[in-house]
C-alpha positions in Angstrom: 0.0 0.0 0.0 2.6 2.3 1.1 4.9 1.4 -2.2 1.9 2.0 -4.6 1.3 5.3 -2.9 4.2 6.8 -3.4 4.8 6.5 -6.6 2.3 9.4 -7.9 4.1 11.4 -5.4 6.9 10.8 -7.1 6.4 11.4 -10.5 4.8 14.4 -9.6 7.8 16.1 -7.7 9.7 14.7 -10.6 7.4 17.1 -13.1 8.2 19.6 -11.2 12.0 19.2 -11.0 11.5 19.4 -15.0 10.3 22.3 -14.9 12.6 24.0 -12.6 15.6 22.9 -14.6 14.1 24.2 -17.7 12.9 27.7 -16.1 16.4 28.1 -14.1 17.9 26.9 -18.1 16.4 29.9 -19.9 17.2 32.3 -17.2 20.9 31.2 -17.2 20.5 31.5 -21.1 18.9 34.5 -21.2 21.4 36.2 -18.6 24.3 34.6 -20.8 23.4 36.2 -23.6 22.6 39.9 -21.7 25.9 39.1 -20.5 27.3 38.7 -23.9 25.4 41.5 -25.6 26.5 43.9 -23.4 30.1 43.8 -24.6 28.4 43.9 -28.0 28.0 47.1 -30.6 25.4 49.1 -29.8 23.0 48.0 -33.3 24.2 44.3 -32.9 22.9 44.6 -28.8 19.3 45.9 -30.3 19.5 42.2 -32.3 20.8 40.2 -30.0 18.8 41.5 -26.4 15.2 39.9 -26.5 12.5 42.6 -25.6 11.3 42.7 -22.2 8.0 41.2 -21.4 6.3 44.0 -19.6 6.6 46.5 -22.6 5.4 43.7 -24.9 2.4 43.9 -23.2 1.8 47.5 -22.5 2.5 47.9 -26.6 -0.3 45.3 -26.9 -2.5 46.7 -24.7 -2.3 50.5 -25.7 -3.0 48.9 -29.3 -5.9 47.2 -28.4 -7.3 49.7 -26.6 -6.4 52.0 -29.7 -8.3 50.1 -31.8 -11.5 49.7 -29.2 -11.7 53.7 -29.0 -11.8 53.4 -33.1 -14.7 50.8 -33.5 -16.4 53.1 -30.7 -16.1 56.2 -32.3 -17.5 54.5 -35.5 -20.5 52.3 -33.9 -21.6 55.4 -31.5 -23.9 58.3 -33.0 -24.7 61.6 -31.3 -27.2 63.9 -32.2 -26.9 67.1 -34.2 -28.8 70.1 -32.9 -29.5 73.4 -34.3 -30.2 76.0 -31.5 -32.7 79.2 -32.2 -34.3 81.7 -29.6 -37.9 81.5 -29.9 -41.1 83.0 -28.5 -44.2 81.5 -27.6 -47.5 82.7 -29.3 -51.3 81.7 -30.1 -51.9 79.3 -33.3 -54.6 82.2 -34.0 -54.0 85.9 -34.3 -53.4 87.7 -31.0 -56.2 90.5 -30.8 -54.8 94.0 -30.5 -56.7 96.6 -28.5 -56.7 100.6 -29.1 -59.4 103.3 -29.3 -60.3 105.3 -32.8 -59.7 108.7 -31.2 -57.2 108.4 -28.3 -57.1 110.6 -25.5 -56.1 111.2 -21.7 -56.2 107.7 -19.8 -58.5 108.4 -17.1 -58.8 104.9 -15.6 -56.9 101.2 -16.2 -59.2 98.8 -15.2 -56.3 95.5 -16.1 -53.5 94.4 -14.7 -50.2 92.5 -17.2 -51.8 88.6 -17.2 -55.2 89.2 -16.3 -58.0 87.0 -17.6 -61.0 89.6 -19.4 -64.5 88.5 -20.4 -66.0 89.6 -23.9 -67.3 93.1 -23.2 -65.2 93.7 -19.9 -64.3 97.5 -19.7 -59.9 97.7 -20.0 -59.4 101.6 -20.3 -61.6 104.4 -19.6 -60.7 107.6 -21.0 -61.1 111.3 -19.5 -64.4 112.5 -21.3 -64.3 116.4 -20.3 -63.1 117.7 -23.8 -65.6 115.4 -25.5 -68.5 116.3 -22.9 -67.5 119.9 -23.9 -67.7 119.9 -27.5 -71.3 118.0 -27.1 -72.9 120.6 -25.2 -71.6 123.4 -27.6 -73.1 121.3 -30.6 -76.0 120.4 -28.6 -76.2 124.2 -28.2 -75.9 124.7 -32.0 -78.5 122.3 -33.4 -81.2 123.7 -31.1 -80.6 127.2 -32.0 -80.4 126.2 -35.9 -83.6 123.9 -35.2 -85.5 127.3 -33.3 -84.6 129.3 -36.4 -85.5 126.7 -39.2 -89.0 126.6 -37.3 -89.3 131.1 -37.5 -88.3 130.6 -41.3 -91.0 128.2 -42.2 -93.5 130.4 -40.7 -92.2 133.5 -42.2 -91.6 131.0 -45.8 -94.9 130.2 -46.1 -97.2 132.1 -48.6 -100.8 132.2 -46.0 -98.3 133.8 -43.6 -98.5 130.7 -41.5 -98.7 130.6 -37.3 -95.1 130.0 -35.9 -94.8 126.5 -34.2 -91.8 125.2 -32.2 -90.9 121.5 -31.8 -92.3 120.3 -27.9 -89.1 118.8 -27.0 -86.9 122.0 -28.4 -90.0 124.6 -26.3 -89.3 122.4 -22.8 -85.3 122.1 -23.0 -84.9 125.6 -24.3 -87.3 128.3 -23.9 -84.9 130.7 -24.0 -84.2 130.0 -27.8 -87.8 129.8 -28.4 -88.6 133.1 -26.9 -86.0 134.8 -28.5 -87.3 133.5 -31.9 -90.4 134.1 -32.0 -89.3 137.7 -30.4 -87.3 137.9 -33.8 -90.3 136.4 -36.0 -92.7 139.8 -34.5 -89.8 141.6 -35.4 -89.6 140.8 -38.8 -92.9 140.5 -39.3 -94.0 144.2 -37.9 -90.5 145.0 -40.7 -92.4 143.5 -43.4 -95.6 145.2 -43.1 -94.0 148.5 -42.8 -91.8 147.8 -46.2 -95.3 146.6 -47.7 -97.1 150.0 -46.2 -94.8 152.2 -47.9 -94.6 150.2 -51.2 -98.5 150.7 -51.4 -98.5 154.5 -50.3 -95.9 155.2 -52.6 -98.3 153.3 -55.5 -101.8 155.5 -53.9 -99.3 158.5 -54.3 -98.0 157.6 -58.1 -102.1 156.7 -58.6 -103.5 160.2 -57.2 -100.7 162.0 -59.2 -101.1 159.8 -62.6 -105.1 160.8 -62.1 -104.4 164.3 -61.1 -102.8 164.3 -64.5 -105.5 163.2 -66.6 -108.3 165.1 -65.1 -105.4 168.2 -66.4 -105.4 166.7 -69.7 -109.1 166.4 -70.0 -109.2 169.5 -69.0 -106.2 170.9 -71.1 -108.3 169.5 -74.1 -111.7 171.0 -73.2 -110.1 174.3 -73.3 -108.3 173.7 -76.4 -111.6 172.5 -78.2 -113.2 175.9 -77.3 -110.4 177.6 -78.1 -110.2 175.8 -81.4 -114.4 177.0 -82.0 -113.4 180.2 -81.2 -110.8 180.8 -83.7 -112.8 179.2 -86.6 -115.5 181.9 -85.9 -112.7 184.6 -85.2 -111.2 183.3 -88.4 -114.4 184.1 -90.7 -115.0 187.5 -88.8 -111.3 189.1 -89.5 -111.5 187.8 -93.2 -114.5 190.1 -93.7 -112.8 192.6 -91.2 -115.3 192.6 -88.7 -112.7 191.3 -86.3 -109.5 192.9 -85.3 -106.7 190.8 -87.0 -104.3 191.3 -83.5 -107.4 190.0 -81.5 -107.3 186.8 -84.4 -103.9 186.6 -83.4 -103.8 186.6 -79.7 -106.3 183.6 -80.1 -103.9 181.3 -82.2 -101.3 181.9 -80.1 -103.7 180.8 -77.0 -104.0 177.7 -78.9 -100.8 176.7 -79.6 -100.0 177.2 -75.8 -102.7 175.1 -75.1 -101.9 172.3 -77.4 -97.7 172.6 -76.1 -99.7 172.2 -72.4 -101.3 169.6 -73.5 -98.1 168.0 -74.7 -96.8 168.5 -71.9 -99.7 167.0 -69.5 -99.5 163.9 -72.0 -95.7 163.4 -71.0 -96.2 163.8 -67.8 -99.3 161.9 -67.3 -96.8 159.0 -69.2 -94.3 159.4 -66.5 -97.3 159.2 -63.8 -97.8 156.0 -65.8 -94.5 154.6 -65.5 -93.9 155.7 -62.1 -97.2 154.0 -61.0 -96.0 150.6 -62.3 -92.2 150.8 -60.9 -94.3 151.6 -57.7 -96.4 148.2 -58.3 -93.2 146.2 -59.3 -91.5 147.8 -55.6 -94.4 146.0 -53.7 -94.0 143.2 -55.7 -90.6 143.5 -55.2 -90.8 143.9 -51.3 -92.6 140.3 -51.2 -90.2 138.4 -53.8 -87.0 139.8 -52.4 -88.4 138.9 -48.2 -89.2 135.5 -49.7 -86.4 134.5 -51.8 -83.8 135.6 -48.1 -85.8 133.7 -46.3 -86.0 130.7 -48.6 -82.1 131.2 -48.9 -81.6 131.3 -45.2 -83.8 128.5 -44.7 -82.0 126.3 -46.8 -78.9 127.1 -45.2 -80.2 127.0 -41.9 -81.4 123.3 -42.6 -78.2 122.1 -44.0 -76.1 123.9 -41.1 -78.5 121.9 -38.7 -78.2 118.8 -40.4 -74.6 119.1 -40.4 -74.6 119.6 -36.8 -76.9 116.9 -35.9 -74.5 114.9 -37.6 -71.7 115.9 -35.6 -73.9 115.5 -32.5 -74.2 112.4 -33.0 -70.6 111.4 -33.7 -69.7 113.5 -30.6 -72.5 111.7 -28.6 -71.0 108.9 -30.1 -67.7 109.2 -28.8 -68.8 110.4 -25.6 -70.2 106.7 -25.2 -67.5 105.3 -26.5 -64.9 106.6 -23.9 -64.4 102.7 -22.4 -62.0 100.5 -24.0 -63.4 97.0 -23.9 -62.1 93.4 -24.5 -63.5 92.3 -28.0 -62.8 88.6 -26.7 -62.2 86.6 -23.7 -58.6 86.2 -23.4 -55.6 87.2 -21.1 -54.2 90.3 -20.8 -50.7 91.2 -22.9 -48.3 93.9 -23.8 -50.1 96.4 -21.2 -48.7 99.5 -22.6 -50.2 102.0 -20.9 -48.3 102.5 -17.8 -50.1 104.8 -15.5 -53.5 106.9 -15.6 -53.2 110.6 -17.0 -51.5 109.0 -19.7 -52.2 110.4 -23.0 -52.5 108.2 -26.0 -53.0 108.6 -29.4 -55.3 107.7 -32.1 -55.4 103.9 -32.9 -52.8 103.7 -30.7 -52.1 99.9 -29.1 -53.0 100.0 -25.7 -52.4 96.0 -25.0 -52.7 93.1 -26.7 -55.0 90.4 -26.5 -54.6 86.4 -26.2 -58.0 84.7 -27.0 -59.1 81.7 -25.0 -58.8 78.4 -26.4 -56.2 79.4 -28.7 -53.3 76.4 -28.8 -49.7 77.9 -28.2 -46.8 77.5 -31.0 -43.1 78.3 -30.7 -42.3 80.5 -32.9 -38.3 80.0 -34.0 -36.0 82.3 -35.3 -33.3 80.0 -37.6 -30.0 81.6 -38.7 -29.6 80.7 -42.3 -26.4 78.3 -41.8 -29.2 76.3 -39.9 -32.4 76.5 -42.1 -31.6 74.3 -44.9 -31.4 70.9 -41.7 -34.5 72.0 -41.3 -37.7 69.8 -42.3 -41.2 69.6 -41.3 -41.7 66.9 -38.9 -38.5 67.0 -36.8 -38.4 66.7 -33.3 -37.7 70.3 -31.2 -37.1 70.3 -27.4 -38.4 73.4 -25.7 -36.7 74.6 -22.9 -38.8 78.0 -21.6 -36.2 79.9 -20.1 -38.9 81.6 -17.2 -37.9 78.3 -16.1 -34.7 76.2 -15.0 -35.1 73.1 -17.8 -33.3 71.2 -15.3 -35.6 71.7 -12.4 -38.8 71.7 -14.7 -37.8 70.1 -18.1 -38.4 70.5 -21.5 -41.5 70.6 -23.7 -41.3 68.1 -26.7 -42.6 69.5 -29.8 -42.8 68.9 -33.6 -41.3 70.9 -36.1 -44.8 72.2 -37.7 -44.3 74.7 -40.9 -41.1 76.3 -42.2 -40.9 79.8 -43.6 -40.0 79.8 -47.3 -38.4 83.7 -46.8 -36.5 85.0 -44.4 -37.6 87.9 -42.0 -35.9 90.8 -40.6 -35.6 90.8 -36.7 -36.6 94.3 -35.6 -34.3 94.5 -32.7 -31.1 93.1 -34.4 -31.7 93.9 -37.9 -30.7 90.1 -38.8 -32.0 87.9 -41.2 -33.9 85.2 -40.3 -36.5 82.2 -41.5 -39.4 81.7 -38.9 -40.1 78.3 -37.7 -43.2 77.4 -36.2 -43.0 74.2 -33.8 -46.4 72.4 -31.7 -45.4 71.1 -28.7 -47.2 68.4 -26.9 -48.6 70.2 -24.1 -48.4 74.2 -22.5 -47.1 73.6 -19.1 -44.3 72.6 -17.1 -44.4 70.4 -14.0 -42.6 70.3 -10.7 -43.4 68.7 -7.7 -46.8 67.5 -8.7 -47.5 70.9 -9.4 -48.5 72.2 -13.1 -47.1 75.7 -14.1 -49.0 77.1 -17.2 -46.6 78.3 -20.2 -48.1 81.4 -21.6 -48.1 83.6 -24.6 -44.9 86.0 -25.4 -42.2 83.9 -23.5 -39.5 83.7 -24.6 -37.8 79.9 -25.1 -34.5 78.5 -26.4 -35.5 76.0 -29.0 -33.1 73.0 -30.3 -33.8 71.3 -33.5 -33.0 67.7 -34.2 -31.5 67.6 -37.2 -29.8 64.3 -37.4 -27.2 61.9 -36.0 -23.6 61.4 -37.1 -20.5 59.1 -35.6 -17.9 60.6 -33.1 -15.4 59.0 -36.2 -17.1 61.3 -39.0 -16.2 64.5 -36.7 -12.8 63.5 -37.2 -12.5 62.3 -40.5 -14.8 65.2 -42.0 -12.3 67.6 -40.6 -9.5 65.4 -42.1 -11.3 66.0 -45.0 -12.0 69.5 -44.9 -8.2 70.2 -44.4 -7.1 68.1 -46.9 -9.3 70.1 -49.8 -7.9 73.5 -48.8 -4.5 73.0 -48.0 -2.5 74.5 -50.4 -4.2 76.8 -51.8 -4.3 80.3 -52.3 -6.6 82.6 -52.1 
């Protein structure tokens, strides 16, 4: 038992002498031949010294892990990204808010963020200069509307009964008292221009008949006159009658007939005079009528035109209260402080409607715009809040500009990007924070992917095709 045993044992220690003889073999050898190379030339040492284990490996290693770091920068992608400031907006068109006429801001009834109703009242402006120029046209219209009323009566043709409107007699008897003081006035004016129109024709008629009864008279006498010298005539030609005597007659006659002449001129003139003095009192009544007539229309047209203005005015005096044309929130307040003036279609704030979905709105420089498709995926970070501590908002690039826009602040050029995000809030802590309209975000565009190797040999690239040249 104890033979048999052993003999494994044996063989064993045996294998392991072996080995020892051969190990302690190549070490003597190998320490020969350091030995011997190192009273050796310097190149023929190099050939003749094997190399030393440990820097066999660390060449193998570094080599290996070389060619790791290459097949890793050519199997791994990263993502390309093309950054643009952005602003959020509605999807629709943001209602903007001024007033037609402007004016001193009396009252600001909204504060930057608020939520309005349809029909809530956002400015009030000071109405004292409006209020002011309504009573003075107020003031106009009645007095034109008093005096159109005395003109009708004194236009019409019966010499019609003067009648105010009932509304115009309770608000202002003051006008209608001193119009129909004025109507008397003209009337009592009118009669005395008729009176003396129609004395001066009974005058022109009592001369023109004092005339004639002259003339019949005048030609009485000359007919006797004319009888006497016929029998005169007969008398002296037999020389019964004094020829001088004969004489003295004829001459009588001829008078007579030049004052008979004379009374038929006159009793003309009578004539004429007596129908100037008939067209005079026609005259009087045409010429009162047509300056009425005259001033009536212009007194109609001057109240129409002031009832218009009235009314405009009024109109503007009613309209001194800005208010929200839709429900929406509150943007832009512009107006800072009441007593501010503004002007004429002036924006006084803009306004977000409800229900209106918020888009990004991008700004792209043009070395990024032509990555830039439809489609792509955007993250949103909104820079009211830290991304980190709230996240992102994933969005979709949704429609491209095909021009490029000037930015009004810069003056660069730039193509407008429109991107839908999933939702419009942030959350933190369980808690929802709402992401409104005119924020301003940082958007980045996911353009593509590309290996960590193609960064390197595209700039390999890039250098080799523009070295040596010149410009």
């Amino acid at each position: 038992m104890t033979v048999a045993a052993s003999r494994p044992s044996l063989r064993l220690a045996a294998g392991r002498m072996d080995i020892c003889r051969a190990w302690l073999a190549r070490a003597m050898s190998r320490a020969r031949r350091t030995r011997y190379a190192d009273f050796l030339p310097e190149a023929q040492t190099l050939a003749e010294r094997e190399p030393a284990p440990m820097a066999r490996a660390v060449i193998y290693a570094v080599a290996g892990a070389f060619a790791a770091l290459l097949l890793w920068a050519g199997l791994s992608e990263v993502e390309q990204v093309a950054s643009a400031p952005a602003v959020v907006r509605p999807a629709g068109k943001v209602k903007t808010v001024n007033h037609p006429d402007g004016g001193r801001v009396a009252r600001i009834h909204v504060v930057e963020g608020e939520r309005v109703a349809a029909g809530d009242v956002l400015f009030t402006l000071d109405t004292g200069a409006v209020r002011e120029e309504v009573v003075k046209l107020a003031n106009e219209f009645a007095a034109l509307s008093a005096e159109v009323a005395r003109l009708t009566a004194e236009a019409a043709e019966d010499g019609g009964a003067l009648r105010f409107d009932a509304a115009l007699a309770a608000s202002r008897p003051d006008l209608v008292a001193n119009e129909r003081s004025l109507f008397e006035s003209r009337r009592a004016t009118l009669a005395s221009r008729r009176a003396a129109a129609d004395q001066l024709i009974e005058q022109r008629s009592r001369e023109g008949a004092a005339l004639a009864a002259r003339r019949t008279q005048l030609d009485s006498s000359l007919v006797i006159l004319a009888e006497q010298e016929a029998a005169i005539s007969q008398l002296a030609g037999k020389g019964y009658f004094p020829k001088l005597r004969h004489l003295s007659v004829k001459r009588q006659i001829s008078e007579l007939e030049g004052q008979i002449a004379e009374a038929a001129h006159s009793a003309r003139a009578a004539a004429a005079a007596l129908a100037e003095a008939r067209d005079r009192r026609r005259s009087v009544d045409a010429e009162w009528r047509s300056a009425v007539l005259d001033r009536l229309g212009a007194a109609r047209r001057e109240a129409a035109q002031a009832k218009g203005r009235l009314a405009q005015e009024q109109g503007r005096l009613d309209g001194r209260t800005v208010a929200a044309p839709v429900a929406g929130r509150v943007q832009n307040l512009a107006v800072a402080a009441a007593g501010q003036s503004v002007s004429a279609n002036e924006t006084l704030l803009h306004l977000v409607p409800d229900g209106e979905r918020l888009v990004v709105e991008a700004r792209v420089a043009n070395e990024d715009i032509g990555y830039i498709r439809a489609g792509q995926r955007a993250t949103v970070k909104v820079r009211t809040f830290d991304f980190i501590r709230y996240g992102t908002l994933d969005g979709v690039v949704d429609k491209v500009a095909a021009d490029a826009v000037e930015d009004q602040r810069s003056g660069a050029m730039a193509f407008p990007v429109t991107i839908r995000t999933e939702r419009d809030w942030l959350e933190e802590g369980g808690r929802r924070h709402p992401i409104a309209a005119g924020m301003q975000v940082e958007v980045d565009l996911h353009i593509g992917e590309r290996s960590l190797l193609s960064y390197l040999t595209d700039r390999m690239t890039r250098t080799a095709e523009t070295a040596f040249r010149e410009r």
